[in-house]
N, C-alpha and C positions, 0 to 999 in steps of 0.2 A: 417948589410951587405948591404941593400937596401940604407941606408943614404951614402956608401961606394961607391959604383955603380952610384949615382946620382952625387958625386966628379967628381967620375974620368971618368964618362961621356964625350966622348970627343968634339968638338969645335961646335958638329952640335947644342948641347943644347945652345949655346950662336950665333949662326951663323947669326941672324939679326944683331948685334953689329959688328961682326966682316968683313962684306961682304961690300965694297966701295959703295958710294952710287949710283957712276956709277955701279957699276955690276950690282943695283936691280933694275937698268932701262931695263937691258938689255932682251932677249925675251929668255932667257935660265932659266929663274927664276922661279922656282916650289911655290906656297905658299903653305903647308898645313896646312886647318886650322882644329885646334883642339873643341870641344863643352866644356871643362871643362879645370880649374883651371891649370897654372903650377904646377910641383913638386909632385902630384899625378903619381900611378903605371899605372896609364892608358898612363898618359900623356909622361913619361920617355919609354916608349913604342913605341909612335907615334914618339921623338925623332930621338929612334934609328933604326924605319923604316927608315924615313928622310934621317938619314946616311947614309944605305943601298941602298936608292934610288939615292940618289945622286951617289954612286960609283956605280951604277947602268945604269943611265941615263948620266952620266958627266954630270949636269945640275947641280946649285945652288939649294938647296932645305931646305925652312926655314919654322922654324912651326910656325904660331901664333897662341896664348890663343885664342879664346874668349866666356866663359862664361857665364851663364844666360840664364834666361828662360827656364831652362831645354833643352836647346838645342838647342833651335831655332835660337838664334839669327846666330851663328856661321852656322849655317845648311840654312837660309834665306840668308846668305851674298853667298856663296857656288852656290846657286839654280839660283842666277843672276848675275852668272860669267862667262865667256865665256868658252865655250867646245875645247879649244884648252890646255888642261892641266897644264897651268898657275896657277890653283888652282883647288885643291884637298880637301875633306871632309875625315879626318879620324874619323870613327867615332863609337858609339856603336849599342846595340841591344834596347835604346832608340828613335833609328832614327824610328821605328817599331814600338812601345808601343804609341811614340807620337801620331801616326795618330788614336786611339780609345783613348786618353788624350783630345783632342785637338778637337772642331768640328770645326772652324775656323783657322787653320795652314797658316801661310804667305805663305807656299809652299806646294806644291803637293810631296808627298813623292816616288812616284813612278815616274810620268812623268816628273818630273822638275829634274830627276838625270841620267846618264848614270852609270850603276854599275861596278867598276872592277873587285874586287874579296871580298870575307871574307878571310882577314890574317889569321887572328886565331880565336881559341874558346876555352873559359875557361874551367874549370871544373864545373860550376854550381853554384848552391847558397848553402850555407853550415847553418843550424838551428844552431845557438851559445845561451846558455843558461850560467847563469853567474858559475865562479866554485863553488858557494858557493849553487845554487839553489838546493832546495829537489829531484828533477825529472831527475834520472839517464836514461830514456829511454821516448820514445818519446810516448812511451801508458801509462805512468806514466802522461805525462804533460797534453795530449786529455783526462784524469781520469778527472783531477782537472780540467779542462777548462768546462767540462761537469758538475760536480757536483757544481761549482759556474761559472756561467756564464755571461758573461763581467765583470769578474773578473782576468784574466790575459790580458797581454799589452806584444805587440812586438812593438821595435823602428824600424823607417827605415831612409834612406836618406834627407826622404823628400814626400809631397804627390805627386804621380804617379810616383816615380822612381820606379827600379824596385823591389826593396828593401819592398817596401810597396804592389806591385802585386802578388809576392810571396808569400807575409805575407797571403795577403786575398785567394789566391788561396790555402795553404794551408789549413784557417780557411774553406772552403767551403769544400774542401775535407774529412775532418776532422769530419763536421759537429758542428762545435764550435764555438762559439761567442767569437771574440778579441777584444782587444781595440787597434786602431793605434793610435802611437806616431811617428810625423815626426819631424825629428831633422835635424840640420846640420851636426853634427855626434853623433851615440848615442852610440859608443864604451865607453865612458865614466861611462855612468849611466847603462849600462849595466853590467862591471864589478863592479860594487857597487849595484848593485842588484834593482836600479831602476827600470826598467823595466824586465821582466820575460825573453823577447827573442829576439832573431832579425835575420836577414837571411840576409848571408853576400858573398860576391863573394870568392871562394877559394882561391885565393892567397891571401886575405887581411886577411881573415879569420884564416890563417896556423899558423902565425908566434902568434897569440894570443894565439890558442891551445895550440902551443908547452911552450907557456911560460907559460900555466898550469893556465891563467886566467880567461878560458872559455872553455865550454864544448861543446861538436860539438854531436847531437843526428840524425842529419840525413843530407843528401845532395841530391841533385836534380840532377844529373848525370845518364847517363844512366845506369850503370855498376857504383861498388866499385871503390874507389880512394885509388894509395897506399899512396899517403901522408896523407891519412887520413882513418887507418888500425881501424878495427873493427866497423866503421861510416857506419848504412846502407843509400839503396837508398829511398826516398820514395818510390817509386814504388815496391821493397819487400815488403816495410812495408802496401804494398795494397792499399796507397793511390796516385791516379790516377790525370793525370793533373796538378800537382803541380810542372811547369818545366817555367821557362822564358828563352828567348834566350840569352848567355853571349858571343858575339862575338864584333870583330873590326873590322871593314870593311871599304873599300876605295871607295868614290863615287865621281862623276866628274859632271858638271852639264849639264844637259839634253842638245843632239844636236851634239853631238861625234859621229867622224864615225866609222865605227866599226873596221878599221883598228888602228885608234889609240887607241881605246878604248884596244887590243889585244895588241898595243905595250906597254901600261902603265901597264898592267897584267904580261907581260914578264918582264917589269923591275921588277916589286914588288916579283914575283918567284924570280927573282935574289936581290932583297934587302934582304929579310928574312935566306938567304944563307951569309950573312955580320956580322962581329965578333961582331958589337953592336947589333944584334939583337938576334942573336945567345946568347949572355949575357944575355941578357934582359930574355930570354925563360928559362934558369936556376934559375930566380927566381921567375917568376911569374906562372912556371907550366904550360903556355898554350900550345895547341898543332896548332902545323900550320895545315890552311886548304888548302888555295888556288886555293877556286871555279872559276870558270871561270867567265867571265860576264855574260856570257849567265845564268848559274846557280844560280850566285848570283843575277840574277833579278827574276827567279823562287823564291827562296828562303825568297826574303823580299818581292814579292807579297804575297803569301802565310802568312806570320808575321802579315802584315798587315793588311789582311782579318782578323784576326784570334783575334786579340786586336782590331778591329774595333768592333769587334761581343763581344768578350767575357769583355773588360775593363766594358760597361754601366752595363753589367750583374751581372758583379761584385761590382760597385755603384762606381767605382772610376772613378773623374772627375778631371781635371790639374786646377792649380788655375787660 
């Protein structure tokens, strides 16, 4: 269904090709840049905001990739762009985790950005165990991690994504010694029972459940998910803290006045109200937020502070 959707996605996913190369001279022209890969659910996402903005804004608005470094580079290019909304950061709850990764950041994550809003925010991180694992509950798995110790392995994305702070902030709550495995993706060796577990964003998460290849023993949500009926919260399960922030959010670069900064918020309330986006939220499950700027600059100080403090504590360092 998702390989369906990325089809018939309509012209904004190709819309640098198709836009004259006089139009992307012109001063109507939005870039939003993306921190990760085309063809990913993050990214078919940021698309179909795009869309919405554009019939939003009546302004040209085209997404570019760009990849790597865990986010910087696309997030550095972003921070020395001019505040007149020519280009836009859509981006994740990495933008956050980076500044306690990172003691040396090309950019300043709070002052080198104008915030607009958080679009949305996922469901959480979902524990996937493989289907074939012994450990049908999640005091089943803290048994065995106790009684041999650095003797189970969770995979993640990669060192310091968020995929691997969860892991650890798990294992800390837990009290349990893990072993991290960072992959490029470890869905793989996962369902083959390579590694014991991994902790996965819910919408990527879902579609593996349901096809019965993995087993979902808890999620990071504040409250029960119905897409994922009988899965408790950590937080019932008594263990505390084991929560990362899974949002997307829109940031402009530092130096916007606070008027435009309010009109670029009003278009985005009006993009995510746009049939591509609307689409897009029937499969990824997230739920719209749309904080203000004011709010959403509360919101990732606060992050900030928070992975500045708690990433050393936890020994994870970005490479």
């Amino acid at each position: 269904m998702f390989k369906k959707f990325v089809r018939n996605l309509p012209r904004m996913a190709l819309v640098a090709a198709l836009i004259p190369a006089a139009a992307l001279a012109q001063s109507d022209l939005v870039r939003i840049i993306v921190p990760l890969a085309a063809g990913n659910p993050f990214d078919v996402a940021a698309r179909a905001f795009a869309e919405g903005l554009a019939k939003a804004s009546g302004k040209n608005v085209i997404v570019e990739n760009k990849p790597g470094a865990g986010g910087r580079i696309a997030t550095s290019e972003v921070a020395k762009g001019k505040p007149d909304g020519s280009v836009l950061l859509y981006t994740t709850a990495g933008h956050a985790t980076n500044a306690g990764l990172y003691a040396n950041l090309p950019y300043d994550p709070i002052k080198d950005f104008t915030p607009i809003t958080i679009v949305s925010k996922s469901s959480g991180f979902v524990m996937l165990v493989p289907a074939s694992s012994p450990y049908k509950t999640i005091q089943e798995l803290i048994a065995a991690a106790k009684a041999q110790p650095d003797r189970l392995s969770y995979g993640s994305f990669g060192n310091g994504n968020t995929t691997h702070v969860i892991g650890a902030m798990f294992a800390r709550a837990a009290n349990i010694k893990l072993i991290h495995v960072p992959y490029p993706s470890p869905v793989n060796d996962l369902i083959g029972g390579q590694i014991n577990m991994v902790f996965m964003g819910a919408s990527t998460a879902l579609p593996l459940v349901n096809g019965g290849r993995v087993r979902a023993l808890a999620i990071s949500s504040e409250e029960r998910e119905p897409e994922f009926p009988g899965v408790p919260t950590f937080r019932e399960l008594g263990l505390k803290d084991v929560d990362v922030p899974a949002w997307s959010g829109l940031l402009a670069p530092a130096g916007m006045s606070a008027d435009k900064a309010q009109a670029l918020y009003t278009q985005a309330v009006e993009a995510v109200k746009q049939p591509a986006y609307q689409n897009n939220l029937k499969l990824t499950k997230a739920k719209v937020v749309l904080s203000t700027p004011q709010d959403y600059r509360k919101s990732l100080e606060q992050d900030v502070a928070r992975f500045r403090k708690e990433l050393p504590e936890l020994g994870i360092k970005g490479d």
